[in-house]
N, C-alpha and C positions, 0 to 999 in steps of 0.2 A: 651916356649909358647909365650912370650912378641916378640922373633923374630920374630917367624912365624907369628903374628897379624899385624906387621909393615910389612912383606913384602906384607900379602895378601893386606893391605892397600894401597901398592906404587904401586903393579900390576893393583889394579882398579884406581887410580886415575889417572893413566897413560895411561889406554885405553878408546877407544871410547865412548861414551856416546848415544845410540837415544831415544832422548826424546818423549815419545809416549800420545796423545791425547784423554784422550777416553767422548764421550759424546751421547748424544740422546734427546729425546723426550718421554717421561710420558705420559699416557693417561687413563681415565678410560675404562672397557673391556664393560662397557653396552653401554656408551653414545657417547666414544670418544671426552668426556673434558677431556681437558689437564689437569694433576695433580699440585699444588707449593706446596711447604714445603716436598715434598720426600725427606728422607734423604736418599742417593747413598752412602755406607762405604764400604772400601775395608780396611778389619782389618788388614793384615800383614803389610800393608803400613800406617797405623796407620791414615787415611786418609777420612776425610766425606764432601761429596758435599749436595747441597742440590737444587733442582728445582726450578726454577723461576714460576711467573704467566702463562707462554706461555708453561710449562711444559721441559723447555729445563734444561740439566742439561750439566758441561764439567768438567773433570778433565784433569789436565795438568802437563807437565815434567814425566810422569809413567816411569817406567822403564821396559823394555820388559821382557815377562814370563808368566804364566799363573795364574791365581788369582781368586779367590770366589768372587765376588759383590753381596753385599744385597740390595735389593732395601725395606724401611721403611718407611709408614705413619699408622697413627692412622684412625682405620674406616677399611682399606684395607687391604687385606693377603701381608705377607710377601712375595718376591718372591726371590729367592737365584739360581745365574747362576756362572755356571766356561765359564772365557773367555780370550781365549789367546791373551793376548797383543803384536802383533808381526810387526805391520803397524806402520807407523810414525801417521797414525789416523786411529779410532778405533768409531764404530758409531752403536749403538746396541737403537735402540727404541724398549718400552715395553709397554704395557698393565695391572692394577691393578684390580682386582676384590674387589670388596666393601664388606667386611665381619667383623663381630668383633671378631672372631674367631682368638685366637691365636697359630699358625700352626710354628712349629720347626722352628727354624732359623740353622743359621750357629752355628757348635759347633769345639771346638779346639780339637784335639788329637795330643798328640807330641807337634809339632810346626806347624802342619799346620792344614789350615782352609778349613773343608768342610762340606757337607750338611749333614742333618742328617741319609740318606737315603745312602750316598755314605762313608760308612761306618762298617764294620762287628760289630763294638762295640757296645753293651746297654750305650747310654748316654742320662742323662735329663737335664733338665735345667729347671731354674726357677728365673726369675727377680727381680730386687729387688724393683718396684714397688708389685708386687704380693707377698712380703714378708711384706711389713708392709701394704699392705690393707688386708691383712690378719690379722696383729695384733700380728709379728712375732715382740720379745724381742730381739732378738740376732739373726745372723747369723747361727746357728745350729736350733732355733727354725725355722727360716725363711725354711731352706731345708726339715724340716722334715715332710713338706707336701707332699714331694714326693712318688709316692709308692715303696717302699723298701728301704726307709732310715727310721731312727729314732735316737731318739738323748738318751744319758745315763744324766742324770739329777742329780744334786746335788744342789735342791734350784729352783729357774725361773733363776738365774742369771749364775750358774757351769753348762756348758752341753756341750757333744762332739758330730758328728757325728757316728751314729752307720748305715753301709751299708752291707744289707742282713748278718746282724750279726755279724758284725765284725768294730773293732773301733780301736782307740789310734793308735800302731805301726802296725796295718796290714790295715794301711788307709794313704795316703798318699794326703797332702794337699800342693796345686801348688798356689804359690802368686807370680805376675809380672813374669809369667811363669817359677818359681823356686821352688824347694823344698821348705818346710816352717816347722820348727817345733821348737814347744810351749811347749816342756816338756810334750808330751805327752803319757808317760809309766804311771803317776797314773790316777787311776779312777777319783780322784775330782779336777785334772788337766783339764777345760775345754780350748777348742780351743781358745776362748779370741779373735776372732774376729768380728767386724761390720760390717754392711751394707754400712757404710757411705763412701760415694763415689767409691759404686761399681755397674758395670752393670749390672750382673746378675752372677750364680753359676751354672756351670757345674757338675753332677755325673759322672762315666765312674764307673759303675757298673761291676764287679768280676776283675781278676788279670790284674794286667797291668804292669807285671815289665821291657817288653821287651821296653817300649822306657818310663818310671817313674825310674827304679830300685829297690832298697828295699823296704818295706816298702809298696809299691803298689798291696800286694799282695790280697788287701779285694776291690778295689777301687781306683779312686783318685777325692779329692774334687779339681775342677778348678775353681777359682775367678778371675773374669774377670773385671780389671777395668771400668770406665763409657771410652763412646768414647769421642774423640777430637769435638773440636766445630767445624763446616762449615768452609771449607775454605772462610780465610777475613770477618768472625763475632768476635764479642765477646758475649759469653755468660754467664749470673749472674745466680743463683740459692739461693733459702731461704725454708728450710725445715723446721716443728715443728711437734710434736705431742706427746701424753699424752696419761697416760696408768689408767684406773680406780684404778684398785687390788693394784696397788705396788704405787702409787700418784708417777708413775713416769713421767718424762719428755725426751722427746731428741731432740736437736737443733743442724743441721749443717747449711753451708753458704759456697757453690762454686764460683766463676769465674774461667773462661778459653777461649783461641783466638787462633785464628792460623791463619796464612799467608799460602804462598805458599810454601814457606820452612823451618818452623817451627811452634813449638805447643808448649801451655803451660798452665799449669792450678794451682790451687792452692785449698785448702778444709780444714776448722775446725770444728769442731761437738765436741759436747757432750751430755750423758744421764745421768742419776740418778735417782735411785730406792729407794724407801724405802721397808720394807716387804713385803713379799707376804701372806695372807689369803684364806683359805682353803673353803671347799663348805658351812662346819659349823661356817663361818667368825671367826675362830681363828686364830690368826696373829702368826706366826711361825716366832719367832725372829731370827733378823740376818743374815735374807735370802736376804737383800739389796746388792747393785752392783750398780754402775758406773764406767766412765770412757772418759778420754779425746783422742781426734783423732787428727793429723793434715797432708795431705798429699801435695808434690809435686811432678810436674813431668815437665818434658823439652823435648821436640824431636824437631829433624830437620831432611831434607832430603837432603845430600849433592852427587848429583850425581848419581853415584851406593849403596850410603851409606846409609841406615834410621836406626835411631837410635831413642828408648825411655827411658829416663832413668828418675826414679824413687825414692821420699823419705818417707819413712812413720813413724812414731813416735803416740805408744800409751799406755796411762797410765791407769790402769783398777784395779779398787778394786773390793773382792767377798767376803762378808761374809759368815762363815762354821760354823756348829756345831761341837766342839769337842767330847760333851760327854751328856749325858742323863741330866747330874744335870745342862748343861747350858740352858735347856727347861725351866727351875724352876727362872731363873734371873730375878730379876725384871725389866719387860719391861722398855725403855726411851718413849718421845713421839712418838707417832703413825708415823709422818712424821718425822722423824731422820732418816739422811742420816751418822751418827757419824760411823766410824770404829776404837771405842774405844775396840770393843771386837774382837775376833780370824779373823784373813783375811786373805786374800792371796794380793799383791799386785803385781805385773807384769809390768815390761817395755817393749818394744818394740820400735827396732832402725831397721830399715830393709831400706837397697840401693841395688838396682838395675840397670842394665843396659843389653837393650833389641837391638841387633842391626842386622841388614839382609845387608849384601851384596851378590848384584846382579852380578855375574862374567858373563861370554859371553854367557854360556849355561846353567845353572848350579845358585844357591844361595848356601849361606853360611850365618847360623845364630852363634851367639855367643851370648849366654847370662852370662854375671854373677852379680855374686849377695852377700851385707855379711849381715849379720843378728844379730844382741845381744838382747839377753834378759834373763833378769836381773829378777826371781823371788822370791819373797821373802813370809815369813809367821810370823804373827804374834797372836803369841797364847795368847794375853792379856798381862796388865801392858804397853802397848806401846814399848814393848821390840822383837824385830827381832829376831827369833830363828833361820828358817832355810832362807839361802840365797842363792843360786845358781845362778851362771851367767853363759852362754851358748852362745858359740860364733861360730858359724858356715858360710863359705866361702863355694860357692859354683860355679861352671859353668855344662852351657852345651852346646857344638857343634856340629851343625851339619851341613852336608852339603849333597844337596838334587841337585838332576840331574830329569830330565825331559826329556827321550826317546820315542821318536815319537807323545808326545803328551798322549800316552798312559800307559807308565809305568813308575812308580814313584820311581825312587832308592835314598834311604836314609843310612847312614853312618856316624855313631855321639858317641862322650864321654860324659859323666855325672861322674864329679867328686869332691868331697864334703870332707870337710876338718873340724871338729867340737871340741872342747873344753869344759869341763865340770870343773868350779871351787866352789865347798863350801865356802861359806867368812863369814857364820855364827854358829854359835854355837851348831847346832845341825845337823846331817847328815842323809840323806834316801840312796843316789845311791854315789860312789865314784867321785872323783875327775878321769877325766880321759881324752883318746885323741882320738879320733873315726876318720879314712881316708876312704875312699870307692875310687873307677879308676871302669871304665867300659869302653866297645866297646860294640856296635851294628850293625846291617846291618837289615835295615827296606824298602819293595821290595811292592810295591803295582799297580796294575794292572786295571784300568778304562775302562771297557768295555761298550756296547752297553746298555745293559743291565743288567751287573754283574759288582762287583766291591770284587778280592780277591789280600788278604793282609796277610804278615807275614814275620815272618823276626829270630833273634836268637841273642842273647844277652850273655857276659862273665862279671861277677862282681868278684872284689876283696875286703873285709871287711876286716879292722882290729881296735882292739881295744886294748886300750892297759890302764890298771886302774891303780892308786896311793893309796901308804896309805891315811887314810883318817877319821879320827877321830877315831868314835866307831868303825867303821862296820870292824874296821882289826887290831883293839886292843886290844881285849876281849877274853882272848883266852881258859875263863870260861863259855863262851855264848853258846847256840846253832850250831849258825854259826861259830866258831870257825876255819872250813876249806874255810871260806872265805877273803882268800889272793887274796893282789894285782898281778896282772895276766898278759899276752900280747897274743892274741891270732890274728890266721888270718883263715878268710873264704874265701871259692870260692862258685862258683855258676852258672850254665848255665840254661836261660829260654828261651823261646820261645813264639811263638803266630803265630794262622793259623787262617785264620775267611774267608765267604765269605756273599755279601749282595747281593741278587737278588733282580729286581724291575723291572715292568712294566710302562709304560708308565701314567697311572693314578691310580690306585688301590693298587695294593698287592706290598709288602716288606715284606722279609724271610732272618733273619741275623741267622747265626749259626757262634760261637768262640770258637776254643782252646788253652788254654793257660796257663803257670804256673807262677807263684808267687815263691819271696824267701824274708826270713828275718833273722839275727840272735836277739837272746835273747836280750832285751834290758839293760839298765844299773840296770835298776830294778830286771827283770829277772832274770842275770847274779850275780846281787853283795847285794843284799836285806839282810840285818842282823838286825832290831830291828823293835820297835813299829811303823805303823802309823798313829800317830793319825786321827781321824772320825771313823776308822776301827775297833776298836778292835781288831787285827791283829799281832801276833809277825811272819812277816815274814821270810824268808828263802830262799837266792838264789839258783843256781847252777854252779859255773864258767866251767862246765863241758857239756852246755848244745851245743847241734847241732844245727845244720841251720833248722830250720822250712821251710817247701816247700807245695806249694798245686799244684793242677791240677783240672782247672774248665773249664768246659762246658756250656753254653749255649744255647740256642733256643727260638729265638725269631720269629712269625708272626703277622703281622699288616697288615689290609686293613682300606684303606680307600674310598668317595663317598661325594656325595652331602647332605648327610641324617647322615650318621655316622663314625666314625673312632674307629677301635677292636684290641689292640693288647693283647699279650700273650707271656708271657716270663717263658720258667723254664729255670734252671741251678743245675747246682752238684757241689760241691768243696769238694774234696778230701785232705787232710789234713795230711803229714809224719812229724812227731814230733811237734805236736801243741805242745804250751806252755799253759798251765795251772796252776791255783792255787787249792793247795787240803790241804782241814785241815788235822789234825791230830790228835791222843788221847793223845798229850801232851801238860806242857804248860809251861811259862817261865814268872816271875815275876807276875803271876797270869794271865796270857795274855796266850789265845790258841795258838799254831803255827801252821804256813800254811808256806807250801812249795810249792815251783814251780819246777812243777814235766813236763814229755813228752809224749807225747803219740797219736798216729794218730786218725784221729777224720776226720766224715763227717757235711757239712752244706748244706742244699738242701733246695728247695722253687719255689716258682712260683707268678709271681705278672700277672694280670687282669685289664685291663682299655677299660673303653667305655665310647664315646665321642660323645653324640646324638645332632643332631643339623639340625630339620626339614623345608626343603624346604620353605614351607608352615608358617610356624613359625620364621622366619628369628630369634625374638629379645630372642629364647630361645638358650639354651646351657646346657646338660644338662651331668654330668663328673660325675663316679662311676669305683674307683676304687678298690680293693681288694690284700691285700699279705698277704703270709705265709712263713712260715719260720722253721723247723726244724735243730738242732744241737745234736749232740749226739759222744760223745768219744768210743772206742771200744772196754773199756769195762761194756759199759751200761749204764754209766750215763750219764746226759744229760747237755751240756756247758749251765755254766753263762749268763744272758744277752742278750738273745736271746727274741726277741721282740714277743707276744703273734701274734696273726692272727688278721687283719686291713680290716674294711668295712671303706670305705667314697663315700658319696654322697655330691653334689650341683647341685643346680640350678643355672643357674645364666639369668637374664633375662637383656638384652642390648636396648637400643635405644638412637637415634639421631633425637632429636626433630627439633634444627634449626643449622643453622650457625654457631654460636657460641659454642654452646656444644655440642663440640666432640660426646662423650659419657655419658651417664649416664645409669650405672647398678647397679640392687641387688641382691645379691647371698647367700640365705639361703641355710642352710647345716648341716649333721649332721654326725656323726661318732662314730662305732660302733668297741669295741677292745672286742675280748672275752678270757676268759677268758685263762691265760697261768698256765696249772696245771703241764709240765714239767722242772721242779727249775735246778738249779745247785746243785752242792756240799750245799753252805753255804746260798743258795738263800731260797725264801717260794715261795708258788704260791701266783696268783693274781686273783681275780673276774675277771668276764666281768663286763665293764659298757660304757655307752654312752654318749655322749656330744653334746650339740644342739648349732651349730652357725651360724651367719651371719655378713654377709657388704655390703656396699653400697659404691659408687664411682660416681664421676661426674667429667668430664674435661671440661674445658670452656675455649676454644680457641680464640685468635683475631687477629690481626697483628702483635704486638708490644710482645706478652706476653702469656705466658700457665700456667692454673693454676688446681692445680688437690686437690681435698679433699677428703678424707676418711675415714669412720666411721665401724668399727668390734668389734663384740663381739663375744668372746668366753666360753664354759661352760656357755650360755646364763641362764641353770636351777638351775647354782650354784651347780651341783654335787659334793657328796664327794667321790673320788676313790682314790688309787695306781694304778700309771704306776708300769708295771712291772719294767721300768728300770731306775726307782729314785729312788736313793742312801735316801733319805730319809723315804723310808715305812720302812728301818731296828728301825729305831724312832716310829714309828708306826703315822708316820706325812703324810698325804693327799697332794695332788698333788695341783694347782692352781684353786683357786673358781673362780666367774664368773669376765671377765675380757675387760672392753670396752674399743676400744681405739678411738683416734681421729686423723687425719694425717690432715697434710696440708703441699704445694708447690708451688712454683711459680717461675717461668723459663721466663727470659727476655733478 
């Protein structure tokens, strides 16, 4: 491999180079004033111009090919073109329409970048502005405004993504456009990441394993860093904000600058929570969390070569309940950030490196990437019980060819190399060695007005487990047939999709595709108690590849007055994995075994986006999902999200000059009730939650300053989510919770 990168490397630097010019002219579409402060980004080149006062905008040295350009100001629609770069200059003048309406941008799939229309796949997104003026804790709370995600909760501070019912290992989460994973086989294992200096989060809603691999078979959550600063600025940034419920706080502090041929940035933050308090202001001890962030990153463009390469390091505590009697502790002070009692503590060391070479006709990306993280539990006394370090190396190549402009031929490996070692005194999953290798061929076809894509994909799995404490010692236990093991998987998937669209109105996406995973370490090698759970679980090292086949169907229009889409899909399920109690028990402890069995998940999500001619400063977003899961032989899967009403308002204006924007967006949100449980689940009521925020930007030459103010559960409700790990406590969900932001970008 290391040959092959040196020669592709001495092949380009050896040949030609034309350096391509591209720029224009900004305009407004009513007045035809020129626009300044456009920001002009073209993301694979990792690269943002920005307009002057005369509206002129240039980027310079490009490399020839074809590329997405976004064209971004605040006030004005987003506009996003593909434009082939093939002239030594390149001269494209555009038109903004003045709207505060925020209309899809560019979204990633794979490795490349396009509109959202020129696409077969369900993807959403959601910024990370709009995740804390909303009043979003976390990174999983921030998505789970989306329709058809939802998050599995253990606390305000433990929660995973859960998409169209399906979470942990049949979700797959992309960081610095890599595989990422956080130990996520247990339920109070949450995902453990922040917002803090990122630009917004990508969904890719049902399977996606033909260019993700395993694991992608529910999903994949895409995190998409902040962009580079304006070519020849430097940019500062100062964030704060404060949470009522939890007296918590979070502060980060960016710079970053970039030249002509290089970029660089740098970011530190941290939060801290104290408890969270219920609708009946009972403080549910324990349920505090914090955690320190710190990131770098370096690019340059040498040539044919751009390259981003990446450092992030983060420290994160979660306090958990073990057991019923630690309800009964006697509280510390109300504002105690202490993790004297049971936690989880988490490191995070994650390098990447992101690089595109441009050959004569043809790109070649290489990404790789290593990852350590180091989690740890401590169940009181300041004593470390379990310890686990996770070391995972990863790449992925690809190399993408461009026929006539109109067909897109892709051909790429993904392959992942991971480590699991126990260093602590108590064990859940064994010490073991996980490899994965794949090949792909991904074939996509850009027409006038169609865009169909698809392609076929071969994975190899192996894993190979160690003795490992208790769980292969015991040979008096339940699990007793669970020995260290080495097994290997295959796996062929696929994906067929097409996206019709006219010229202003209608888009009709239909996708076919499957998914594969094998059993996780939990799954596979499970032999004793875990604590939260009450639980003596029960692996099976005997267990098959899990596989699904999902479909699809999405239609959207849109207009001047409204924008309707409508999405169902089917996922089909051959050897789901599942947990299913049983009528015995061990050490006074029930036991649940993880058992197989095919199982469907089906659903439809609804969104309507009213926004009157006439009414310019209204906006008015109502969406709706449901969700059905059920095994085959009757009962009904775990953790499946009850059926979601949400409404907002949001009402916009631009008074003068100076401020941008100022909006407020009262809202409310209606879950009813989920009366079909799992196995070990209960049902849930219906109930409702009343919220709101407000936002003002104040713009001026030198400086942008944005504040924000949300409250949520504004009535103080007391409910259960269906899918917090805490109503097994018979513990309430988050009471009424204000928060307060603030920013400032100079």
């Amino acid at each position: 491999m290391k040959k092959a990168l040196l020669y592709i490397f001495f092949c380009i630097s050896i040949s030609g180079y034309a350096q391509v010019t591209f720029k224009g002219i900004i305009r407004s579409d009513s007045s035809e004033t020129k626009i300044n402060k456009v920001l002009i980004s073209i993301a694979e080149l990792n690269i943002v111009a920005q307009s002057n006062e005369e509206g002129f905008y240039q980027l310079k040295n490009l490399p020839k090919g074809q590329f997405t350009i976004m064209y971004k100001l605040l006030g004005y629609q987003t506009r996003v073109y593909s434009v082939s770069l093939n002239d030594s200059v390149v001269e494209k003048d555009i038109s903004l329409k003045q709207s505060f309406l925020q209309f899809p941008e560019v979204v990633v799939y794979g490795t490349n970048n396009v509109a959202t229309d020129k696409t077969a796949n369900t993807i959403s997104q959601i910024d990370a502005i709009e995740m804390r003026t909303t009043g979003a804790m976390n990174l999983s709370d921030g998505i789970a405004k989306i329709p058809g995600v939802s998050q599995l909760t253990t606390g305000s501070g433990i929660s995973k993504p859960v998409i169209r019912g399906l979470f942990g290992n049949r979700i797959q989460t992309v960081l610095y456009g890599l595989r990422f994973d956080n130990q996520q086989w247990q339920d109070e294992h949450g995902l453990g990441l922040s917002d803090v200096g990122i630009d917004r989060v990508e969904i890719i809603k049902g399977a996606a394993s033909l260019l993700y691999g395993s694991e992608a078979m529910g999903g994949v959550i895409n995190i998409i860093e902040e962009k580079s600063a304006p070519v020849k600025t430097v940019k500062a940034d100062f964030s704060t904000r404060f949470f009522s419920n939890t007296l918590g706080n979070g502060t980060d502090v960016g710079v970053k600058g970039a030249g002509t041929k290089i970029n660089w940035r740098l970011r530190f933050g941290e939060d801290s929570h104290a408890d969270y308090s219920d609708g009946n202001n009972k403080r549910v001890l324990n349920s505090r969390f914090g955690g320190y962030y710190a990131k770098a990153g370096f690019g340059f463009n040498f040539k044919r070569w751009i390259s981003q390469n990446n450092y992030m390091f983060t420290k994160s505590n979660f306090g958990f309940l073990m057991d019923t009697v630690q309800l009964k502790d006697a509280p510390d002070g109300r504002s105690s950030r202490s993790f004297d009692r049971p936690h989880h503590t988490v490191y995070l060391n994650v390098f990447s490196s992101q690089n595109t070479f441009f050959l004569n006709r043809s790109k070649l990306k290489v990404n790789l990437g290593m990852q350590n993280n180091n989690r740890q539990e401590q169940e009181g006394g300041n004593k470390i019980s379990l310890n686990m370090l996770l070391n995972s190396y990863i790449t992925n190549i690809v190399w993408t060819k461009l026929i006539k402009e109109k067909i897109e031929f892709n051909i790429g490996t993904q392959d992942f190399y991971q480590t699991n070692t126990n260093l602590g005194a108590r064990t859940i999953i064994p010490d073991a060695k996980v490899m994965e290798g794949s090949a792909f061929t991904y074939i996509k076809a850009n027409l006038k007005h169609l865009v169909a894509e698809g392609g076929l994909r071969y994975d190899y799995r192996s894993v190979e487990t160690f003795t490992t404490g208790t769980i292969n010692t015991d040979p008096t236990g339940p699990g007793f047939k669970i020995t260290p093991f080495n097994r290997t998987y295959n796996a062929i998937n696929g994906s067929l999709g097409l996206s019709w669209f006219d010229a202003e109105h209608f888009n009709i996406k239909t996708n076919f595709s499957t998914g594969y995973r094998s059993g996780n370490l939990a799954e596979l090698s499970s032999n004793g108690l875990h604590e939260g759970t009450y639980r003596f679980e029960i692996g099976n090292i005997d267990m098959k590849i899990e596989q699904n086949i999902c479909g699809d169907l999405t239609l959207l229009y849109k207009s001047s007055f409204i924008n309707l889409s409508a999405s169902g899909y089917y996922n089909r399920f051959l050897n789901y994995i599942y947990l299913a109690p049983s009528d015995k028990e061990y050490l006074g402890f029930q036991i649940f075994n993880y058992l197989q069995q095919n199982a469907t998940i089906k659903g439809i999500e609804l969104l309507s986006d009213i926004h009157p001619k006439k009414i310019k400063c209204l906006n008015w977003i109502t969406s709706y999902s449901y969700i059905y899961g059920q095994l085959d032989n009757g009962n009904y899967l775990p953790f499946i999200p009850a059926p979601k009403l949400n409404s907002d308002l949001k009402f916009s204006f631009k008074n003068s000059k100076k401020i941008s924007e100022f909006s407020v967006k009262p809202g409310f949100t209606y879950v009813f009730m989920q009366d079909r449980p799992g196995d070990f689940e209960t049902s849930t009521p219906d109930y409702y939650l009343v919220n709101a925020s407000a936002s003002i930007t104040i713009k001026n030459s030198k400086s942008l300053i944005q504040i924000s103010a949300s409250g949520n559960n504004l009535l103080n409700r007391t409910y259960y989510d269906h899918l917090s790990r805490f109503k097994y406590y018979g513990i309430y969900n988050i009471g009424r919770n204000v928060s307060l932001n603030f920013k400032i970008i100079i």
